[in-house]
NULO-18758 format. One record per residue (C-alpha): x, y, z; residue number from 0; residue in one letter; chain. Coordinates in steps of 0.25 Angstrom, whole numbers, plus 5000, padded with zeros to 4 digits. Layout:
<pts>
  east  north    up  seq  type  mol
     X      Y     Z  NUM     A    A
...
</pts>
This chain:
<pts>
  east  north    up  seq  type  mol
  5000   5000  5000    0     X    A
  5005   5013  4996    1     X    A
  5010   5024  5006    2     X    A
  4998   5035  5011    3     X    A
  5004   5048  5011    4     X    A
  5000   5057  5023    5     X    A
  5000   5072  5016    6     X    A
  4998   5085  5024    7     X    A
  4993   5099  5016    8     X    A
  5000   5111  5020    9     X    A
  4988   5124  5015   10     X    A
  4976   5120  5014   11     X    A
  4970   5131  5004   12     X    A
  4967   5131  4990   13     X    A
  4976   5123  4985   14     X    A
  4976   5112  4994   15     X    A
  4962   5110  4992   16     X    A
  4962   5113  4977   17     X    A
  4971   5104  4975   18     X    A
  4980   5095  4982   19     X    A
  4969   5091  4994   20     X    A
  4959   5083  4982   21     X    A
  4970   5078  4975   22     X    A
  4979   5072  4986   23     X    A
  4965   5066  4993   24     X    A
  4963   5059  4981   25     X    A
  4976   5049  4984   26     X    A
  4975   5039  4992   27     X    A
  4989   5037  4997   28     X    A
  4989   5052  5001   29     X    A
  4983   5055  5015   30     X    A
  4979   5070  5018   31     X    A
  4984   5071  5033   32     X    A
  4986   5085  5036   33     X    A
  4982   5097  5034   34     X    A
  4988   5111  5038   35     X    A
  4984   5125  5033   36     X    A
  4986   5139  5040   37     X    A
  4971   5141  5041   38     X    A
  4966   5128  5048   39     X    A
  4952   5127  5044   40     X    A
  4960   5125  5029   41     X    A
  4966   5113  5034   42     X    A
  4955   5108  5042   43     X    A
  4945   5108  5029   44     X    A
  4956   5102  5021   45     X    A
  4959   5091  5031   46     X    A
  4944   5088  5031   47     X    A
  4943   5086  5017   48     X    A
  4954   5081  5013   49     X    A
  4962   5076  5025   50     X    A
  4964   5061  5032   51     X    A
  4956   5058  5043   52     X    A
  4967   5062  5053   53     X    A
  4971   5073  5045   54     X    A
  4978   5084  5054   55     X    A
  4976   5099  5051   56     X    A
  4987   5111  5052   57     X    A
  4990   5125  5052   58     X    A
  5005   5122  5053   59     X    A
  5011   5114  5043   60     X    A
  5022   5113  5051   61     X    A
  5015   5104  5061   62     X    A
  5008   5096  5048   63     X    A
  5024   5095  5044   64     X    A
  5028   5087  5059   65     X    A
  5017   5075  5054   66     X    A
  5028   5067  5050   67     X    A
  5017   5057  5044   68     X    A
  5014   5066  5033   69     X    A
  5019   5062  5019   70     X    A
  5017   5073  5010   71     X    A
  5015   5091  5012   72     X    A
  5007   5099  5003   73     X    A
  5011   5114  5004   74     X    A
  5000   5120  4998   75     X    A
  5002   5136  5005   76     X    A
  5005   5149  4999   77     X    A
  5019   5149  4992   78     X    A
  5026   5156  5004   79     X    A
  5026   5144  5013   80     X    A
  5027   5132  5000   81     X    A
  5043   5130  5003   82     X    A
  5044   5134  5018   83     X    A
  5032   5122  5021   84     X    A
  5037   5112  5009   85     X    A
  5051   5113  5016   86     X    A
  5046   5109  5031   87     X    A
  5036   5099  5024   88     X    A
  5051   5092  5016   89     X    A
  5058   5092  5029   90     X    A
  5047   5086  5037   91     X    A
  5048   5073  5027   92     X    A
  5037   5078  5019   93     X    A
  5034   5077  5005   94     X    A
  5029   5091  4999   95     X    A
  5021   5096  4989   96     X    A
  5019   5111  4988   97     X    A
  5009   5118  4978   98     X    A
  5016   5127  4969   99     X    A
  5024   5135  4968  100     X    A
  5036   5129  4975  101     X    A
  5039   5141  4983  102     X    A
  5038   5157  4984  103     X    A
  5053   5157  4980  104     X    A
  5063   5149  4972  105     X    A
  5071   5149  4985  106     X    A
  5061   5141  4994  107     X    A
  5056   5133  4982  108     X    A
  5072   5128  4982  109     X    A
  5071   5127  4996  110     X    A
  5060   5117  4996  111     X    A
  5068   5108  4984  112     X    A
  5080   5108  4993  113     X    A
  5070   5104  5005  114     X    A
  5063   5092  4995  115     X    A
  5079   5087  4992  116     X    A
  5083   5089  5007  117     X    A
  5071   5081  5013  118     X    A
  5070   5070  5002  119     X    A
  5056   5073  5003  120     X    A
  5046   5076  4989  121     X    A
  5043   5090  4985  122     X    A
  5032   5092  4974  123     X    A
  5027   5106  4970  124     X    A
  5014   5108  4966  125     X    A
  5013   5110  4952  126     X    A
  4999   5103  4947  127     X    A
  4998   5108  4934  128     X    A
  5011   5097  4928  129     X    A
  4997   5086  4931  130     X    A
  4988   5092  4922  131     X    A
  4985   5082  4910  132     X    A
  4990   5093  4899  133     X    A
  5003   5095  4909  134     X    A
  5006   5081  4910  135     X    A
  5003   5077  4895  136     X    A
  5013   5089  4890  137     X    A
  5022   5085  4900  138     X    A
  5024   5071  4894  139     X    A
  5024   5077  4880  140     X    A
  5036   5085  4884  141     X    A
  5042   5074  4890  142     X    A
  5042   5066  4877  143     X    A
  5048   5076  4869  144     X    A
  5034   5079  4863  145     X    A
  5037   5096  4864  146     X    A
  5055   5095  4862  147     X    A
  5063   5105  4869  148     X    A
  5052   5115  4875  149     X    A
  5060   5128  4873  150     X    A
  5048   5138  4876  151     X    A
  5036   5138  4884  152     X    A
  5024   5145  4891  153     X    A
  5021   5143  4906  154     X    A
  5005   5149  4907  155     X    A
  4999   5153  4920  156     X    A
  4988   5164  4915  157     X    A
  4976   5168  4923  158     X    A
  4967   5179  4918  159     X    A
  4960   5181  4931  160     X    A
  4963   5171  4942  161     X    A
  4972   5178  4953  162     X    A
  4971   5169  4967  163     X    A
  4963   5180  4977  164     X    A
  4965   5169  4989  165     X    A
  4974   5164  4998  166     X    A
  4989   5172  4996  167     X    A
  4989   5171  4980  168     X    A
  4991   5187  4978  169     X    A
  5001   5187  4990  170     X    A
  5016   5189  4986  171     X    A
  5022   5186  4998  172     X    A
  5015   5173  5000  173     X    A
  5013   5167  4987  174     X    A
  5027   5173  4979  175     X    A
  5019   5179  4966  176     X    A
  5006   5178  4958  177     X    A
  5002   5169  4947  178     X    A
  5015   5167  4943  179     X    A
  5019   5158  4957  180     X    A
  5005   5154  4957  181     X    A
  5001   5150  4943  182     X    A
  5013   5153  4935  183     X    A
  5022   5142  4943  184     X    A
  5013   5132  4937  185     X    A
  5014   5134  4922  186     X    A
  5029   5137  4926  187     X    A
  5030   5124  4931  188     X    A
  5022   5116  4920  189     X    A
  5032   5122  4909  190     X    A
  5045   5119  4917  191     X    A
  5038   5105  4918  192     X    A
  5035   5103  4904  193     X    A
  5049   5109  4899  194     X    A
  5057   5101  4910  195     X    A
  5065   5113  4912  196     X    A
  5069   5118  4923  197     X    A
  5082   5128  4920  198     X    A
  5077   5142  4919  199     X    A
  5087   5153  4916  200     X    A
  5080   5167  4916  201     X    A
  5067   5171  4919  202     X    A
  5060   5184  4915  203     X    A
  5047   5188  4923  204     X    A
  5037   5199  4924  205     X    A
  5025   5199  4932  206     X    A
  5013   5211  4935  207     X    A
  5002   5215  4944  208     X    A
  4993   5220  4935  209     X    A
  4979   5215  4938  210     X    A
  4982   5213  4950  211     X    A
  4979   5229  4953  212     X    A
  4966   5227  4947  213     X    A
  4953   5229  4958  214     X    A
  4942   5218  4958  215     X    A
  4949   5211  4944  216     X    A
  4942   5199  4939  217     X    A
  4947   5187  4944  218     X    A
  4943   5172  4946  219     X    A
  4943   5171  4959  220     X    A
  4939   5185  4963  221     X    A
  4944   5200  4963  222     X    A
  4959   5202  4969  223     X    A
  4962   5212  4979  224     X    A
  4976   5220  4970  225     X    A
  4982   5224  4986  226     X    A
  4983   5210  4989  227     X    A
  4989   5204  4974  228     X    A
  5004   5205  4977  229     X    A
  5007   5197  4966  230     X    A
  5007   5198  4953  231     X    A
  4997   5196  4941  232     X    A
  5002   5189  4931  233     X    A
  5019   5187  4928  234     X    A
  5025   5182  4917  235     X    A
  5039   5176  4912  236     X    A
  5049   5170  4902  237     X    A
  5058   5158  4908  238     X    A
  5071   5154  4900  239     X    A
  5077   5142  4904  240     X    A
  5090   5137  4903  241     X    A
  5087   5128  4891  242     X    A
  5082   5141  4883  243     X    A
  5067   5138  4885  244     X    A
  5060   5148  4888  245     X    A
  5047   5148  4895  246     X    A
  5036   5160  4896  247     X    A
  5027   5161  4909  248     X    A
  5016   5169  4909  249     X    A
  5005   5169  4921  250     X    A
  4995   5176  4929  251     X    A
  4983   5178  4937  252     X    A
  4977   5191  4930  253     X    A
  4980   5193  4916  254     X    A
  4972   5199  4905  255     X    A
  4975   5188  4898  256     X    A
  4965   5177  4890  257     X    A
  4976   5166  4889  258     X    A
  4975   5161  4902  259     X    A
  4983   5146  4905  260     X    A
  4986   5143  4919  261     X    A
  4998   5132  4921  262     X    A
  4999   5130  4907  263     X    A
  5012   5130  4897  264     X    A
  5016   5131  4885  265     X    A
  5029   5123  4876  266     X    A
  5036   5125  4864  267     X    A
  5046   5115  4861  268     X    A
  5054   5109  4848  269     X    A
  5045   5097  4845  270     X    A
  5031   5104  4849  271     X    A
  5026   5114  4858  272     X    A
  5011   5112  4870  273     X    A
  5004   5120  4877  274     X    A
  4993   5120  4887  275     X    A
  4984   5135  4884  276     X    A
  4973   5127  4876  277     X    A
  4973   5110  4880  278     X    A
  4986   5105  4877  279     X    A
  4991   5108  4864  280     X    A
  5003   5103  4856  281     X    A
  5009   5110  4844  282     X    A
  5021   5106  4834  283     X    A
  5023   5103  4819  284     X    A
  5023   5090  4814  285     X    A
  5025   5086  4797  286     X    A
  5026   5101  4795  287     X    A
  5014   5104  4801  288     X    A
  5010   5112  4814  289     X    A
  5001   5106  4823  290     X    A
  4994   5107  4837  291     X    A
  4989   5096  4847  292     X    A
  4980   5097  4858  293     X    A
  4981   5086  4867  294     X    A
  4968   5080  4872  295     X    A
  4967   5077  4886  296     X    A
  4956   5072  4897  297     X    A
  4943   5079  4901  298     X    A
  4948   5088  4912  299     X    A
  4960   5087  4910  300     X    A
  4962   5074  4921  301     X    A
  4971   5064  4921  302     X    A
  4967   5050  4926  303     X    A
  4974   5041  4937  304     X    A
  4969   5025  4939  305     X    A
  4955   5028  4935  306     X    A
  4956   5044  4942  307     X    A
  4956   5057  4936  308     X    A
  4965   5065  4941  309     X    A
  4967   5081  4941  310     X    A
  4982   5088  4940  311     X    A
  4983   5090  4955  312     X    A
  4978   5075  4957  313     X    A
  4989   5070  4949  314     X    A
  5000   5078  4955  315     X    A
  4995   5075  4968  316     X    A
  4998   5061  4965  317     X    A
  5011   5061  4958  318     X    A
  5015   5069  4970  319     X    A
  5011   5056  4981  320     X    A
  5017   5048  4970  321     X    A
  5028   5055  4969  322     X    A
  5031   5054  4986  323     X    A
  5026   5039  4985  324     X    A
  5036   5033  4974  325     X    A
  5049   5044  4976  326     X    A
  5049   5050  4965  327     X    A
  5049   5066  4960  328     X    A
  5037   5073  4962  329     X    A
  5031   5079  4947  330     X    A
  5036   5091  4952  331     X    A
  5048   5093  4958  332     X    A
  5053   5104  4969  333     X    A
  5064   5105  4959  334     X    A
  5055   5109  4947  335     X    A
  5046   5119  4954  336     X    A
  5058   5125  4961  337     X    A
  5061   5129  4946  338     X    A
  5048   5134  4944  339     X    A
  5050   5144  4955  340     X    A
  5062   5150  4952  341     X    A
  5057   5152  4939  342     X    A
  5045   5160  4945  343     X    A
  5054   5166  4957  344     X    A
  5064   5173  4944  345     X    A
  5051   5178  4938  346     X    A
  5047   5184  4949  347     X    A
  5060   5191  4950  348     X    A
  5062   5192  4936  349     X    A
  5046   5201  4936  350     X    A
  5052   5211  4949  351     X    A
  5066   5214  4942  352     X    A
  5061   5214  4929  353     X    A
  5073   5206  4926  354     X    A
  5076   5191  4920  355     X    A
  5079   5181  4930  356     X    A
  5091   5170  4928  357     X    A
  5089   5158  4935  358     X    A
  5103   5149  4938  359     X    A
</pts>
């Protein structure tokens, strides 16, 4: 009989519940023992719908941390505390996965790979969108060859109106930015991940607080106070790496823009280039002749498991237990998304000196 790995939550707000809570509760080598939010009624409610029958509640994670029965962490708090929690959960023995991004910096999001090599222990970020059914068919097309060298791509993250009102989204102290962090780390990571590259050498970054001075704005999930939007609106970026490539990145919460793509990309390589604006299309020249493929996949966009359908966050809620169960590396690695925030850290710089950014 396989192993039942006890797993404790560390934040119990939207994203816990959104997402990792119903997909984790649908394993049945995973046991949901512990629960710890600042706000106690958050973990209560979640330990009630979600939780084991003994399941303890917390509003320090650094007693949830001294259970040494507990397997698994999922940091799932504002970006401040991801690499000061995920380190403490690594040295406690635990294995860690923390929402994206890694980390406010690229200094802490080092800190926690050298934590994950110091411990032994496993260290996952998480970046859901690789376990879409598009993401993981492109994936195996550019592992064949099917693309050739990839030499320039497109990372999307656009919002026309969607700017996060809740929780510390607009906070620049807590959270480290705006839609690029939030939303931009995604596509960032999904083009990396389809290139397999992982060398920048400069970066060149603007970013603007446009809208976000505008009074009772349209927007999905209500009007945004401008005195509280510390971050910015919308940033935007070109990526050289070390190879030549050169990826653009474009995102944004509030743009007056009708070519909205969130966590999408874009490739243009020797054999053939994809992208993910419109299905996923495919488009090259064969016998002398242009042509473009759109790839036909399931209703809904699922995949299926023995008999189950499966959503992206289900899926990489199970690679990750199987990950821990037979010793191997996690889909994502802390190596991988340490990448991806120095890449977003040199942006950031790049956008306040007006100034290109060399990476070593």
């Amino acid at each position: 009989m396989s192993k039942v790995y006890k797993v404790g939550i560390i934040g119990c707000g939207g994203i816990a519940n959104g997402k990792h809570l119903p997909s984790l509760s649908k394993l049945a080598n995973v046991d949901l023992v512990a629960f710890c939010d600042i706000v106690g009624e958050r973990a209560e409610e979640a330990a009630a719908k979600y939780g084991a029958v003994d399941a303890k509640v917390y509003t320090d994670y650094q007693e949830l941390l001294q259970d040494a029965s507990i397997d698994i962490v999922h940091v799932l708090t504002p970006n401040i505390s991801h690499a000061e929690i995920s380190i403490a959960g690594l040295e406690a023995g635990k294995h860690v996965m923390c929402e994206k991004p890694m980390a406010k910096t690229s200094e802490e999001a080092k800190a926690m790979v050298e934590a994950a090599k110091r411990t032994g222990k496993k260290l996952t970020i998480g970046y859901n969108n690789r376990f879409r059914e598009d993401s993981l068919y492109l994936k195996k097309l550019c592992e064949e060859g099917e693309l050739g060298h990839i030499y320039m791509a497109k990372a999307h993250a656009i919002r026309r109106r969607a700017v996060p009102t809740w929780g510390v989204f607009l906070d620049e102290e807590k959270q480290g930015g705006g839609p690029l962090i939030d939303i931009g780390t995604h596509a960032l990571d999904l083009t990396l991940w389809m290139m397999d590259n992982y060398k920048p050498k400069v970066v060149l970054g603007t970013k603007y607080h446009e809208l976000s001075k505008r009074e009772n704005a349209a927007n999905a999930w209500g009007p945004w106070d401008p005195s509280k939007f510390k971050v910015e609106d919308s940033a935007f970026g070109m990526i050289v790496m070390e190879n030549g490539a050169t990826i653009m990145l474009e995102s944004s919460w509030a743009l007056n823009s009708l070519e909205v793509d969130e966590a999408k990309c874009s490739l243009s390589g020797t054999e053939a280039g994809a992208d993910m604006k419109n299905g996923l299309r495919i488009n090259g020249e064969k016998y002398g002749r242009l042509y473009t493929n759109e790839v036909e996949l399931s209703a809904g966009g699922v995949a299926f498991y023995e008999g189950r359908e499966e959503s992206a966050p289900d899926i990489e809620m199970r690679k990750w237990i199987e990950a821990i169960e037979e010793d191997k590396d996690p889909v994502v690695t802390p190596e991988q998304a340490y990448v991806v925030s120095r890449i977003l850290e040199a942006l950031y710089e790049s956008a306040r000196t007006g100034q290109a950014v060399y990476l070593d």
